[in-house]
Structures are given as structure tokens and as C-alpha cells.
TIDONU-303149 format. One record per atom (N, C-alpha, C): y, x, z; atom name; residue in three letters. Coordinates in nm, 4 decimals, m for minus. Example, Ala and Ser with C-alpha at 12.3 -4.5 7.8 and 13.67 -1.06 7.14 Angstrom:
BEGIN
<lomar north="m0.5690" east="1.3190" up="0.7800" atom="N" rest="ALA"/>
<lomar north="m0.4500" east="1.2300" up="0.7800" atom="CA" rest="ALA"/>
<lomar north="m0.3300" east="1.3200" up="0.7800" atom="C" rest="ALA"/>
<lomar north="m0.2250" east="1.2850" up="0.7080" atom="N" rest="SER"/>
<lomar north="m0.1060" east="1.3670" up="0.7140" atom="CA" rest="SER"/>
<lomar north="0.0030" east="1.2900" up="0.7870" atom="C" rest="SER"/>
END
This chain:
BEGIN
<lomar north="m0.1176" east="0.0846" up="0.0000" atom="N" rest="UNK"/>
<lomar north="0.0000" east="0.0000" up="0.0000" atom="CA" rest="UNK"/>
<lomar north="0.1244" east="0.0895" up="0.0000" atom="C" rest="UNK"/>
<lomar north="0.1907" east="0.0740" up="m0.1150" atom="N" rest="UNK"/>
<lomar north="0.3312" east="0.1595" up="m0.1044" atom="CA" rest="UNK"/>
<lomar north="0.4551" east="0.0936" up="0.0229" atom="C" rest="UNK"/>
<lomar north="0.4975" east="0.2198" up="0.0887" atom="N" rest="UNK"/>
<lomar north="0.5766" east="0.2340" up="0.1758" atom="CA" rest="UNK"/>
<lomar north="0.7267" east="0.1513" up="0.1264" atom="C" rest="UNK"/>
<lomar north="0.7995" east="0.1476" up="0.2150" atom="N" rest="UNK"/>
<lomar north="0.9621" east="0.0545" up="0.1705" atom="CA" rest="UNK"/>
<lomar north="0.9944" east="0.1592" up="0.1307" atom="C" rest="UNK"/>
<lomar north="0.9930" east="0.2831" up="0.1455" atom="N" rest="UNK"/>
<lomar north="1.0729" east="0.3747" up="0.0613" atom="CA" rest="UNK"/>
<lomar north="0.9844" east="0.4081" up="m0.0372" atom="C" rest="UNK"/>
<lomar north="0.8908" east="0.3897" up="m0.0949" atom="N" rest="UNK"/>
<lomar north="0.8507" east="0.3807" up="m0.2424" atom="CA" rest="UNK"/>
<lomar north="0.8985" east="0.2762" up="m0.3311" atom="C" rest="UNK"/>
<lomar north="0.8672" east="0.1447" up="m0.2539" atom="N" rest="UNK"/>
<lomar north="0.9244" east="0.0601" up="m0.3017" atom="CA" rest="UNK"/>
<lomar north="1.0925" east="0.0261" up="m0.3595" atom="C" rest="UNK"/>
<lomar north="1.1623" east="0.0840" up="m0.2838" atom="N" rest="UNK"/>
<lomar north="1.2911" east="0.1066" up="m0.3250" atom="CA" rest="UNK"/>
<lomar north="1.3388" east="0.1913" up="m0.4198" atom="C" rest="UNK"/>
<lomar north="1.2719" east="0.2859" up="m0.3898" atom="N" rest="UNK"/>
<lomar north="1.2279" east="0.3643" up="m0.5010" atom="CA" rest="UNK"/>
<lomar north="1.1993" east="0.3247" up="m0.6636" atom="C" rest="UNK"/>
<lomar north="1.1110" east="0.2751" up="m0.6621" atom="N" rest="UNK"/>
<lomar north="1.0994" east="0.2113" up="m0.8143" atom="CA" rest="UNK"/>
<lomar north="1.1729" east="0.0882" up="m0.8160" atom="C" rest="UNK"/>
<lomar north="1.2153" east="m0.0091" up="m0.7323" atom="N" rest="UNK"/>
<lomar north="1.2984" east="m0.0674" up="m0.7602" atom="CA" rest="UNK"/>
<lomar north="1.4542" east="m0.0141" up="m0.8397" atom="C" rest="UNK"/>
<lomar north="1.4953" east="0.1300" up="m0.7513" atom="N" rest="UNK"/>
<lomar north="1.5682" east="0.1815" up="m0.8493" atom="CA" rest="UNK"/>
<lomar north="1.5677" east="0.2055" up="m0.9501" atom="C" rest="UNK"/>
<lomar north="1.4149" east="0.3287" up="m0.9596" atom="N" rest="UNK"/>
<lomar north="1.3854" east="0.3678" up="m1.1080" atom="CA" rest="UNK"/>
<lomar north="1.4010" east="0.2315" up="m1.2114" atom="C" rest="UNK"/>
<lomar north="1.3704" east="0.1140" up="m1.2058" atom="N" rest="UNK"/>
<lomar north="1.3104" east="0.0358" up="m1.2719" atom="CA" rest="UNK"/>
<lomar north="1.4556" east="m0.0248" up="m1.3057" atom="C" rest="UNK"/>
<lomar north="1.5725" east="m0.0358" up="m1.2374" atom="N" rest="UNK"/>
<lomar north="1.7281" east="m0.0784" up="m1.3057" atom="CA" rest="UNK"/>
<lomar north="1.7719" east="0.0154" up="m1.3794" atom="C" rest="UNK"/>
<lomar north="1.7659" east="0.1834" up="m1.3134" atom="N" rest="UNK"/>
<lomar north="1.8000" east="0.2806" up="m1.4157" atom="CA" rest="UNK"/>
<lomar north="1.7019" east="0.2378" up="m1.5708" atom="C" rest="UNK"/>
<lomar north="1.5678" east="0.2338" up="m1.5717" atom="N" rest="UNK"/>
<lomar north="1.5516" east="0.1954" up="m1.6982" atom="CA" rest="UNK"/>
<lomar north="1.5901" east="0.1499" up="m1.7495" atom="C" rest="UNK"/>
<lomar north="1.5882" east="m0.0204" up="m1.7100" atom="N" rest="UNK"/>
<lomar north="1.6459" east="m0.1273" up="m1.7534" atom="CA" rest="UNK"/>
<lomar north="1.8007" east="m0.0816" up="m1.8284" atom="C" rest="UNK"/>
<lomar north="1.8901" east="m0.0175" up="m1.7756" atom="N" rest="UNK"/>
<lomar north="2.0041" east="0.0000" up="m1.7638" atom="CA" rest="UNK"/>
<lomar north="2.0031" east="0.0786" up="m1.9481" atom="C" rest="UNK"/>
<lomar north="1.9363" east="0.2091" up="m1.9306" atom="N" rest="UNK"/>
<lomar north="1.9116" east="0.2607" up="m2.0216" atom="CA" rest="UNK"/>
<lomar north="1.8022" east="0.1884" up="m2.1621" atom="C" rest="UNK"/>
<lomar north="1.7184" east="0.1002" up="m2.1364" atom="N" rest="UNK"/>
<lomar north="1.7126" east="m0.0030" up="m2.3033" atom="CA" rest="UNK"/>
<lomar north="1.7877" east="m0.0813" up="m2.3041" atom="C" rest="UNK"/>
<lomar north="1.8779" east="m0.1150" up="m2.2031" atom="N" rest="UNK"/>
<lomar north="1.9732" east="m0.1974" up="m2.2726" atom="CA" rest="UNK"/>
<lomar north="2.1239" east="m0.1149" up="m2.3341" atom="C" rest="UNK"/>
<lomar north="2.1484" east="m0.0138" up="m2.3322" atom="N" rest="UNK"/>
<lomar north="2.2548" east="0.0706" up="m2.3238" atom="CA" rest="UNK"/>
<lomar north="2.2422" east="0.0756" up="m2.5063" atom="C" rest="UNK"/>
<lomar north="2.3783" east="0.0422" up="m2.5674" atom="N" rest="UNK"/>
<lomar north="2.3513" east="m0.0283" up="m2.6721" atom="CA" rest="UNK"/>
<lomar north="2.3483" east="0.1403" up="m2.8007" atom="C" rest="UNK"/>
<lomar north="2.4169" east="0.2593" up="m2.7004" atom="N" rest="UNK"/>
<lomar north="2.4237" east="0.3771" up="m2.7543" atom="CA" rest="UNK"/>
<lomar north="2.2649" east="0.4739" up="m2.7721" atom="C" rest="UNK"/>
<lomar north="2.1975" east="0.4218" up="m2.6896" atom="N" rest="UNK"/>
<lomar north="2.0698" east="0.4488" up="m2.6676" atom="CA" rest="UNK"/>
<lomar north="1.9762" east="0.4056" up="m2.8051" atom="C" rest="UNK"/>
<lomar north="1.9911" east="0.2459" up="m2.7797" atom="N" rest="UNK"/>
<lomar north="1.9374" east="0.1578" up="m2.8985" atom="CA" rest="UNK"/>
<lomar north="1.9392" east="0.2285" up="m3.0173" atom="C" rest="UNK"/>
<lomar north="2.0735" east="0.2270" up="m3.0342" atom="N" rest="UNK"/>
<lomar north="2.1285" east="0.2576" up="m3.1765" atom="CA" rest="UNK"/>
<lomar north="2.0719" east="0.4250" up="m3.1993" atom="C" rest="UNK"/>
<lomar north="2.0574" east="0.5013" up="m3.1184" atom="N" rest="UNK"/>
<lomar north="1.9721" east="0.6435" up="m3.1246" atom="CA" rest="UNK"/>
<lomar north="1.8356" east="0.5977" up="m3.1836" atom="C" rest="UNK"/>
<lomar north="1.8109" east="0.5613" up="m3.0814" atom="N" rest="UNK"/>
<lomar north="1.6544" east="0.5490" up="m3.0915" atom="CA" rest="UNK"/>
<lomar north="1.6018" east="0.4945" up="m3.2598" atom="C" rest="UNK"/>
<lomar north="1.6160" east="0.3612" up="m3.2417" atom="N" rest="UNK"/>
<lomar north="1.6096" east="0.2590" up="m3.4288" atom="CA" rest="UNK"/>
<lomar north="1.7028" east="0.3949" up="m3.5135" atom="C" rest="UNK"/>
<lomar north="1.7678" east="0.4528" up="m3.4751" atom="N" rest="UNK"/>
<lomar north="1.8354" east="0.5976" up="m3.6252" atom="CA" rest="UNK"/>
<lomar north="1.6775" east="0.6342" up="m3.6298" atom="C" rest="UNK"/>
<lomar north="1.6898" east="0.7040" up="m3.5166" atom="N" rest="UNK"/>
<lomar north="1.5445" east="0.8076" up="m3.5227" atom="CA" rest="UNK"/>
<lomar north="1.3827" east="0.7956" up="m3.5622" atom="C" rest="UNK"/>
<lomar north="1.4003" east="0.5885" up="m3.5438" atom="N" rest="UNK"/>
<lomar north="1.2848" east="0.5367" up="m3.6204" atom="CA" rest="UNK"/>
<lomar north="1.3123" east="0.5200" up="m3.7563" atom="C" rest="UNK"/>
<lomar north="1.4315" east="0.5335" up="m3.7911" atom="N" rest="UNK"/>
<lomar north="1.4894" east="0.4759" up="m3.9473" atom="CA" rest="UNK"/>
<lomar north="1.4225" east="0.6235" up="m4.0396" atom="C" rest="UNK"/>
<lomar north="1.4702" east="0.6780" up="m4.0200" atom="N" rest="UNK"/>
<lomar north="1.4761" east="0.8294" up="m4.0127" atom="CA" rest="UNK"/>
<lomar north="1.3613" east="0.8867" up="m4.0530" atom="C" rest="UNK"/>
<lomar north="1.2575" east="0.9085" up="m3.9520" atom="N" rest="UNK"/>
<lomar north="1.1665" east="0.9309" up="m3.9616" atom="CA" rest="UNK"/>
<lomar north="1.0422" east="0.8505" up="m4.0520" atom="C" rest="UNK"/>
<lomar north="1.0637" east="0.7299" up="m4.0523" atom="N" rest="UNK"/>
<lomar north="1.0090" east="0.6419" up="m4.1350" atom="CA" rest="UNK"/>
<lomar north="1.0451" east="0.6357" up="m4.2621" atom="C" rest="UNK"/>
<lomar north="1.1413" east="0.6492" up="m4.3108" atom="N" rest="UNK"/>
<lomar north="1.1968" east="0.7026" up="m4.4463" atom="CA" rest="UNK"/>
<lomar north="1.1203" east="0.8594" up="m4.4866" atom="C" rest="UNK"/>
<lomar north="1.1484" east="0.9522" up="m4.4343" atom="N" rest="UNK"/>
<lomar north="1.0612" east="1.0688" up="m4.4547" atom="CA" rest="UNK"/>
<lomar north="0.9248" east="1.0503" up="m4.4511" atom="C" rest="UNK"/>
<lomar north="0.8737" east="0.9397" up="m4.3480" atom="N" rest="UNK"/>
<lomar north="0.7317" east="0.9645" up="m4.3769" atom="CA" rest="UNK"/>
<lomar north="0.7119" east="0.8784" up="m4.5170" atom="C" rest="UNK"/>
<lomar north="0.7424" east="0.7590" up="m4.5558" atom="N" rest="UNK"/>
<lomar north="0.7486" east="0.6961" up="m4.6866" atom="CA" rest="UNK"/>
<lomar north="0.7693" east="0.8156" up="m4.8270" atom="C" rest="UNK"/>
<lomar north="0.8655" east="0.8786" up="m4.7706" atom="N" rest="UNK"/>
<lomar north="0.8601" east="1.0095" up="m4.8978" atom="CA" rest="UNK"/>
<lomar north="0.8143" east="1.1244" up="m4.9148" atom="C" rest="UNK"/>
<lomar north="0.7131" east="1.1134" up="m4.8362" atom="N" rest="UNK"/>
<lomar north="0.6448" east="1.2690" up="m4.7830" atom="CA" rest="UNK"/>
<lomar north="0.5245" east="1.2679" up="m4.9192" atom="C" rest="UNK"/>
<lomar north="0.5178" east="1.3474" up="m4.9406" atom="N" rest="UNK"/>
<lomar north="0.3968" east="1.3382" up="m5.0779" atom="CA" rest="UNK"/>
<lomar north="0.2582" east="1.3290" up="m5.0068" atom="C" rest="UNK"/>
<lomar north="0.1593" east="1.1919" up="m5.0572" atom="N" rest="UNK"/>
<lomar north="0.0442" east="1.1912" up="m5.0179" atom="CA" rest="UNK"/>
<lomar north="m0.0163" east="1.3603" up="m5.0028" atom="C" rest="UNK"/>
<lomar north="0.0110" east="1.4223" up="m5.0538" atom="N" rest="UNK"/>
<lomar north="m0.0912" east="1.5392" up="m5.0472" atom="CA" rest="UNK"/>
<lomar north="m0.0450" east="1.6213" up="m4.9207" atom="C" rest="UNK"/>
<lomar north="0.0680" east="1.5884" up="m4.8736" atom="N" rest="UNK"/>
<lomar north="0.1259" east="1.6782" up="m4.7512" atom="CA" rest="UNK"/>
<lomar north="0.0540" east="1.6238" up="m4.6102" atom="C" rest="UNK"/>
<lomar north="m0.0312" east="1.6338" up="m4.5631" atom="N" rest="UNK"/>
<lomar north="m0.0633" east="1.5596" up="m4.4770" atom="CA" rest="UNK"/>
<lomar north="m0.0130" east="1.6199" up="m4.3431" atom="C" rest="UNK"/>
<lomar north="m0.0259" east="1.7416" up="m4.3517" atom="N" rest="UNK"/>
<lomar north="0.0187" east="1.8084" up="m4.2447" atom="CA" rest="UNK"/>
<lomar north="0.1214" east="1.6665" up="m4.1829" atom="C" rest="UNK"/>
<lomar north="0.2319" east="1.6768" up="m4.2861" atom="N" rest="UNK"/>
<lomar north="0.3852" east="1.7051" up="m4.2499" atom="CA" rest="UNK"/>
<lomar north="0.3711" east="1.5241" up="m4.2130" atom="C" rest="UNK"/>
<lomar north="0.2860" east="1.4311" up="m4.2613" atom="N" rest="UNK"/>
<lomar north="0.2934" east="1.2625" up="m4.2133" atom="CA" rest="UNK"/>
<lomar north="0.2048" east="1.2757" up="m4.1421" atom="C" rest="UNK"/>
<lomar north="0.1447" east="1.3689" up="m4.0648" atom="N" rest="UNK"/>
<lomar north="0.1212" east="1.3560" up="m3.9473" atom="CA" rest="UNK"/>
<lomar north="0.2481" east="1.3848" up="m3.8510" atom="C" rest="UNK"/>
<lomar north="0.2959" east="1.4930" up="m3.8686" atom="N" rest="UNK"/>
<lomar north="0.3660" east="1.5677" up="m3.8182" atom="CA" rest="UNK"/>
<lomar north="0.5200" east="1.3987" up="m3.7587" atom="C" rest="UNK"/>
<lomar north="0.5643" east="1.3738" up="m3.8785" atom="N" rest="UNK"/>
<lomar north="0.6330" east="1.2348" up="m3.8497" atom="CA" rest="UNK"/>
<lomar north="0.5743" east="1.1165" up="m3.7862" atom="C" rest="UNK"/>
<lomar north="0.4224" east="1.0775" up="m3.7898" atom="N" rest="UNK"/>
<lomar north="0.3655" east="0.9871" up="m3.7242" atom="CA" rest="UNK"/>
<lomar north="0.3329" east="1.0033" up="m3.5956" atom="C" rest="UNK"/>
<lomar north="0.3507" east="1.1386" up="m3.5424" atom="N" rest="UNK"/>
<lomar north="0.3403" east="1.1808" up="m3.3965" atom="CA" rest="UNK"/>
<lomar north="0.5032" east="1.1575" up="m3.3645" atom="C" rest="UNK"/>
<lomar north="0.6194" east="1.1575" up="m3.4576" atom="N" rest="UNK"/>
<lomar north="0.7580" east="1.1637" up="m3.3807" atom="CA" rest="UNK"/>
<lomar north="0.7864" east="0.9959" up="m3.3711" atom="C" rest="UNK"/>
<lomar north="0.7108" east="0.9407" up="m3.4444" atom="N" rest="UNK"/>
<lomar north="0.7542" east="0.7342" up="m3.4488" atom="CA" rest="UNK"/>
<lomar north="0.6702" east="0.7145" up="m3.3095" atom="C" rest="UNK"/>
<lomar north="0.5286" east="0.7688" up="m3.3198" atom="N" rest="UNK"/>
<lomar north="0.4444" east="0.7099" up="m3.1963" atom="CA" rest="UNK"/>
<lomar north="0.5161" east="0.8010" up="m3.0292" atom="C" rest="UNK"/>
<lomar north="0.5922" east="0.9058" up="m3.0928" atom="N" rest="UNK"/>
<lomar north="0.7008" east="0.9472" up="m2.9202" atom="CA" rest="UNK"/>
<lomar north="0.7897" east="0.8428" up="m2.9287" atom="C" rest="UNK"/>
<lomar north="0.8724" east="0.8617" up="m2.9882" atom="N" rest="UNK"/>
<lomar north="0.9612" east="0.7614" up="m3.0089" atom="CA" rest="UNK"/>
<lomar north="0.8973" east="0.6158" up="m2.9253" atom="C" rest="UNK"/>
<lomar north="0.8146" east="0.5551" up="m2.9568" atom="N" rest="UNK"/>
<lomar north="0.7399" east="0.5032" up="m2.9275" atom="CA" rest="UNK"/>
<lomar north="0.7060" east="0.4443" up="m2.7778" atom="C" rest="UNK"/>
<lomar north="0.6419" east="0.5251" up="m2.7638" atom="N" rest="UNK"/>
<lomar north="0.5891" east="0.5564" up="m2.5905" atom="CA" rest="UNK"/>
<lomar north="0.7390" east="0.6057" up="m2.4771" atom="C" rest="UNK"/>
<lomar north="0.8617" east="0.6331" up="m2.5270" atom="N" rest="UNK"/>
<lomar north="0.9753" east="0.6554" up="m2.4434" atom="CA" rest="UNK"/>
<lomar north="1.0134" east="0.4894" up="m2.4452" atom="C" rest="UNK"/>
<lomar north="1.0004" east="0.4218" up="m2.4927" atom="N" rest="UNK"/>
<lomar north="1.0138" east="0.2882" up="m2.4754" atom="CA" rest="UNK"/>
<lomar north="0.9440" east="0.2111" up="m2.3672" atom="C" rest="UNK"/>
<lomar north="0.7905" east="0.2372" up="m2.4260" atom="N" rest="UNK"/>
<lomar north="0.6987" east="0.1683" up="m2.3416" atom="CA" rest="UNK"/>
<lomar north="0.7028" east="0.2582" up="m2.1899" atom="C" rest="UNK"/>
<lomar north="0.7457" east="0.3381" up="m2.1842" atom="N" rest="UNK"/>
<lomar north="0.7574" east="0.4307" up="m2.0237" atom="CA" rest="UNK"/>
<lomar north="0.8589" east="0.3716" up="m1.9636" atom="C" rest="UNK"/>
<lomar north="0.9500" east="0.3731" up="m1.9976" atom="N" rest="UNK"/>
<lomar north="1.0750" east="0.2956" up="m1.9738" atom="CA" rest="UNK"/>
<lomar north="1.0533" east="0.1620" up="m1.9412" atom="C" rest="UNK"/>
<lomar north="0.9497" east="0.0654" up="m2.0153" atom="N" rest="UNK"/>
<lomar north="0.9412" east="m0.1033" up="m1.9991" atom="CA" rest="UNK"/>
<lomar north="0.8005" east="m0.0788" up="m1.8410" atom="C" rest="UNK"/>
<lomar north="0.7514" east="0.0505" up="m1.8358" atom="N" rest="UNK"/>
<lomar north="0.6857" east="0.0235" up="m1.7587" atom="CA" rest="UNK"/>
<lomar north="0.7693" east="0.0528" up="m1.6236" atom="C" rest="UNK"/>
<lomar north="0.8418" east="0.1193" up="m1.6379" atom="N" rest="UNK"/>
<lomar north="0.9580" east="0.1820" up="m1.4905" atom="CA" rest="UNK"/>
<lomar north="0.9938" east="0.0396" up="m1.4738" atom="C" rest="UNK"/>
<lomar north="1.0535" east="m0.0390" up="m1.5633" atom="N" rest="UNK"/>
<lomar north="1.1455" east="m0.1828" up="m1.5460" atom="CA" rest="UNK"/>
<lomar north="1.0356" east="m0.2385" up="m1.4973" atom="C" rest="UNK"/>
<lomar north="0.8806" east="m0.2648" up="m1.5282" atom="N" rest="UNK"/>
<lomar north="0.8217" east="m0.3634" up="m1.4769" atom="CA" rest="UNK"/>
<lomar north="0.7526" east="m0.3571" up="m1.3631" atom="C" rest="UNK"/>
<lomar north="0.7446" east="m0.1685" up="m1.2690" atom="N" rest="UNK"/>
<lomar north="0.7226" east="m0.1517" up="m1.2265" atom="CA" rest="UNK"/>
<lomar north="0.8079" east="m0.2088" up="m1.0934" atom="C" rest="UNK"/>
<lomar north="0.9183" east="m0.1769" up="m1.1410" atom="N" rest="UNK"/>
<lomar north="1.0269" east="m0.2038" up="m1.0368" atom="CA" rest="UNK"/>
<lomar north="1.1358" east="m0.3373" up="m1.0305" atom="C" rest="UNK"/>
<lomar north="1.0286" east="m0.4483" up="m1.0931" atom="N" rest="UNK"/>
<lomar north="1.0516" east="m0.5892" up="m1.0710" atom="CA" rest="UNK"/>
<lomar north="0.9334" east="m0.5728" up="m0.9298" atom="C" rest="UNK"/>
<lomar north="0.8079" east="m0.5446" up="m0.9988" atom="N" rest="UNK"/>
<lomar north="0.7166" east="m0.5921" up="m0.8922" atom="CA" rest="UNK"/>
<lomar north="0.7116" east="m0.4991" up="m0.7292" atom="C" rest="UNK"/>
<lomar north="0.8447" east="m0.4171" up="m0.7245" atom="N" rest="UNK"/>
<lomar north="0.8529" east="m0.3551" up="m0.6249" atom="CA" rest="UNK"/>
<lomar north="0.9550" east="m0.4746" up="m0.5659" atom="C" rest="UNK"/>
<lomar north="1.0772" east="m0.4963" up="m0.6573" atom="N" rest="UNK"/>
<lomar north="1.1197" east="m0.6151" up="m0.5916" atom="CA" rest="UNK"/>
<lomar north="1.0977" east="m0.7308" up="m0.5153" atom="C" rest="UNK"/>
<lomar north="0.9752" east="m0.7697" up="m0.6051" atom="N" rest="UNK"/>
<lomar north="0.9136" east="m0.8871" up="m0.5735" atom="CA" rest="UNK"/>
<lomar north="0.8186" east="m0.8635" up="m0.3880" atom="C" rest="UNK"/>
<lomar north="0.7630" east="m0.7365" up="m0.4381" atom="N" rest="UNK"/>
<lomar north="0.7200" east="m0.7364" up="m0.3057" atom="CA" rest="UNK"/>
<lomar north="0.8005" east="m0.6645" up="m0.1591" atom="C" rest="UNK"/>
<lomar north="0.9278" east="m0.6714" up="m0.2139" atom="N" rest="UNK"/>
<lomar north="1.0195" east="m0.6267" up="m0.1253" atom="CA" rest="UNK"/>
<lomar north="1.0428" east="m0.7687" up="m0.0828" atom="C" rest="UNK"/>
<lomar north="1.1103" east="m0.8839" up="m0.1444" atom="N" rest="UNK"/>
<lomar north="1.1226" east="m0.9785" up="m0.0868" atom="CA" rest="UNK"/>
<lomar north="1.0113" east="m1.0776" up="m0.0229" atom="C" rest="UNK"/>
<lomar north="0.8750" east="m1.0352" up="m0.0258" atom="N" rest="UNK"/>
<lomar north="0.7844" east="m1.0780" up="0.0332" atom="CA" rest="UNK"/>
<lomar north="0.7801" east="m1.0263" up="0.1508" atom="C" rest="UNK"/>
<lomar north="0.7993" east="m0.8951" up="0.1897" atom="N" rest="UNK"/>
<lomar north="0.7858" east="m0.8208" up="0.2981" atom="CA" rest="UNK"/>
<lomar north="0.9594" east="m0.9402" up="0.3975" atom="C" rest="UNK"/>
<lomar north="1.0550" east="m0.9188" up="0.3411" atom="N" rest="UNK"/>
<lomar north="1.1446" east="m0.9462" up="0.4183" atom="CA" rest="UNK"/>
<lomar north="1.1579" east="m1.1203" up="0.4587" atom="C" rest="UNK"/>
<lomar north="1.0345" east="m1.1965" up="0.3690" atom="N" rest="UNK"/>
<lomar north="1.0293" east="m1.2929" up="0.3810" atom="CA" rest="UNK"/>
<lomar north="0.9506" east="m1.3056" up="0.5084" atom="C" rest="UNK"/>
<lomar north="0.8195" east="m1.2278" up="0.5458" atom="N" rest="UNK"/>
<lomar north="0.7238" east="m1.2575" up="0.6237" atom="CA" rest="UNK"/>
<lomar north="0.7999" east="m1.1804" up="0.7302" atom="C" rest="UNK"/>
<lomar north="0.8792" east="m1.0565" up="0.7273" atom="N" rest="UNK"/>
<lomar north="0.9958" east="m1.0738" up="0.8666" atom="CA" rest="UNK"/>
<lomar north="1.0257" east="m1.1697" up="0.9384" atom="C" rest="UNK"/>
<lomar north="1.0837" east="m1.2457" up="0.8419" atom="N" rest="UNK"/>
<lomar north="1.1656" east="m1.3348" up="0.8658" atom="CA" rest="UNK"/>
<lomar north="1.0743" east="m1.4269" up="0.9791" atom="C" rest="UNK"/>
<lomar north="0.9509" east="m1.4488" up="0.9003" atom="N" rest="UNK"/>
<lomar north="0.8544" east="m1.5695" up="0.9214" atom="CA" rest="UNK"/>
<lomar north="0.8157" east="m1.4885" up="1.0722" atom="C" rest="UNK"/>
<lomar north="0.8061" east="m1.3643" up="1.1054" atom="N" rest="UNK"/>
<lomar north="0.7412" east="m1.3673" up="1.1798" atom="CA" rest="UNK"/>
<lomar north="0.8255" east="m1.3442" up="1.3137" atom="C" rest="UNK"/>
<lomar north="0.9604" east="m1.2998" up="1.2752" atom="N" rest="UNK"/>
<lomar north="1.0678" east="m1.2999" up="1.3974" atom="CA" rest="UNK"/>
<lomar north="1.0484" east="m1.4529" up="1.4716" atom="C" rest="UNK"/>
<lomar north="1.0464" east="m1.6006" up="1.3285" atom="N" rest="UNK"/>
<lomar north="1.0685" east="m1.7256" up="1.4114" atom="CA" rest="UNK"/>
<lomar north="0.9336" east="m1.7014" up="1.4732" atom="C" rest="UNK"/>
<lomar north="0.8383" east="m1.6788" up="1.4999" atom="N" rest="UNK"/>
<lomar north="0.7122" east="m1.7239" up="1.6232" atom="CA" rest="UNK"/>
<lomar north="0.7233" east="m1.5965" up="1.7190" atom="C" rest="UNK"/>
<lomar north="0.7620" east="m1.5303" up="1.7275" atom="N" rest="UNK"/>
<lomar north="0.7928" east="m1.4378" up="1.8153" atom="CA" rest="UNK"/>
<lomar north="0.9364" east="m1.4486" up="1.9011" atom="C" rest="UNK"/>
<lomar north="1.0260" east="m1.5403" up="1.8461" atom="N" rest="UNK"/>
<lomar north="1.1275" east="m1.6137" up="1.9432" atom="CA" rest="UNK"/>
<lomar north="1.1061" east="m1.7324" up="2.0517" atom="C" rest="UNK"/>
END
């Protein structure tokens, strides 16, 4: 069971993400760098394989900095969530102990 200071923890991490896919300068990086790269791999000569590999490893990074990022955000909803469970059953348990 993660500690309140883990939990707060990714609750942070998980707005800094958030913060950063929504950051519209970010976006606009990222979709260049898929534009980009996807254009080169479209014109790369079938026989080069090296080199559309070489671009299909930079779309699938590209890629996975997203999904790392959606996992920080979803990580740190469900730190939320069980932050306000914890402060709920406080709550619950201060009233029978009064």
C-alpha cells in the first residue's frame, strides 16, 4: 500500500503531466516530429531498410513519451482518488471515536 507521501507524489507527477499534453507548444512539437518523420519514412526507398527502421523506432518514441505521460496522469488521478478515500474514512472514523 503506497504511503501519503507517495501518493502525493504521483498525484503531483500526474498534473505536471497532464499540464505538459496539454501545453499547446508541446503538442505542436510533438505532431511536427510525427509529421516529419512520417514523411521521410513514406520517402525512404523500399530498399533502404536500415534507415525505415531507423524512423519507425523515432514515431514508436515519439510514441511511448505520450503513453508515459497518460500513464503519470492516470496514475495520479488514482492517487487522488485514493487520497480522498483515505481522508474520507478519517473523517468517518474521527465521528465514532467522538
Amino acid at each position: 500500500m503506497a504511503s501519503d507521501s507517495d501518493l502525493l507524489d504521483q498525484q503531483g507527477r500526474g498534473q505536471v503531466a497532464l499540464q505538459l499534453l496539454e501545453n499547446e507548444l508541446l503538442k505542436e512539437a510533438l505532431d511536427a516530429i510525427d509529421r516529419e518523420v512520417m514523411e521521410q519514412w513514406i520517402g525512404c526507398p523500399a530498399r533502404d531498410k536500415e534507415g525505415k527502421e531507423a524512423l519507425w523506432q523515432l514515431i514508436k518514441t515519439s510514441r511511448k513519451f505520450r503513453e508515459v505521460l497518460t500513464g503519470y496522469i492516470d496514475t495520479g488521478k488514482l492517487a487522488t482518488h485514493r487520497l480522498k478515500q483515505y481522508e474520507e474514512q478519517g473523517r468517518i472514523a474521527r465521528l465514532f471515536t467522538k
